[in-house]
N, C-alpha and C positions, 0 to 999 in steps of 0.2 A: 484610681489609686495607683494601678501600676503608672500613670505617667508620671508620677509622686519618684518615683525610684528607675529610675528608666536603666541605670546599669545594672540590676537586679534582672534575670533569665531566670525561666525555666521553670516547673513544677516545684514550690516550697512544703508541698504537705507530708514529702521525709521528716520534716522538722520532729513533726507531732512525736516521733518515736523516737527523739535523741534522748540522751542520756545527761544531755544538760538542760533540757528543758524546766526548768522552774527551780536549776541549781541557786541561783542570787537570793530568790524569795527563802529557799529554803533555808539558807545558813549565812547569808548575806555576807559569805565571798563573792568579790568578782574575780575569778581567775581567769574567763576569757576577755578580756580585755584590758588593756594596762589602764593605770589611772588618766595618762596623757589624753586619752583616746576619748574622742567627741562623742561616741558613738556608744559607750559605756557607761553603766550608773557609778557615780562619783560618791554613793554613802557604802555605810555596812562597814563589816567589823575591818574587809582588806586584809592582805596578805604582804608580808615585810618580805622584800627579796625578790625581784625577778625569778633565780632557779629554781625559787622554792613554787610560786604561782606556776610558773610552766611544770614543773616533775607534780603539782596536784590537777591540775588540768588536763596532762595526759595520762593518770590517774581514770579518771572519767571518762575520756574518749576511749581508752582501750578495750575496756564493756561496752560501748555505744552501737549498736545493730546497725544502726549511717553511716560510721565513721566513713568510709571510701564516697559515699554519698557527698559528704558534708565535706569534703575536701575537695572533691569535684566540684560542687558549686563555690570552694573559695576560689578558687582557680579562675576558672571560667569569668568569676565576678570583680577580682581584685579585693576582696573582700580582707580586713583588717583585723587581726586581733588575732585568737586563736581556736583553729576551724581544723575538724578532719583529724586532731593530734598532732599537727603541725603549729608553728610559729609562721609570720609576717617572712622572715628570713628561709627557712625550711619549705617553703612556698616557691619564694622565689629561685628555691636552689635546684628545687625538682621542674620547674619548668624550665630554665634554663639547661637542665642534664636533654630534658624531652626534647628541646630545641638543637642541640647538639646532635642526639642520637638523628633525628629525624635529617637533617643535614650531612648527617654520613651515610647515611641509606639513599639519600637522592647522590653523593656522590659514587656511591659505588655501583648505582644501576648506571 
């Protein structure tokens, strides 16, 4: 199975204790995932508004006992939609900060 998902790393049994875990069955929002996205369920009631699905999704992460978990593995995985109380964008803005930081610490030694 893992060679099913080969960009996929690492221990997923954090999962079991997120705070989104069975959020879609349950209210049949999908807030993490946009509707564009392959990789998301395309039914249920939906959420009108970009601002509005990300301010209810980080809603949810911000109780979540993973959250830093769950961000770590979007990271590491390139992983799409919204992970850890971040966006797709908000991802890419904290690794590129980390890549910076890390490049001025190797320049100043």
């Amino acid at each position: 199975m893992k060679d099913d998902f080969p960009i996929l790393s690492g221990d997923i049994s954090w999962q079991e204790k997120a705070a989104c875990l069975g959020y879609y069955h349950k209210t049949g929002e999908d807030l993490f995932f946009p509707p564009d996205n392959p990789g998301g369920p395309k039914q249920g009631i939906g959420i009108k508004g970009e601002a509005v699905r990300i301010r209810k999704a980080r809603q949810v992460c911000l109780s979540c006992p993973v959250r830093l978990r769950c961000l770590e593995f979007a990271i590491v995985n390139g992983c799409s939609g919204f992970w850890g109380g971040t966006t797709d964008g908000e991802r890419k803005k904290i690794v590129r900060e980390q890549a910076a930081r890390e490049q001025g610490s190797e320049e100043a030694a």
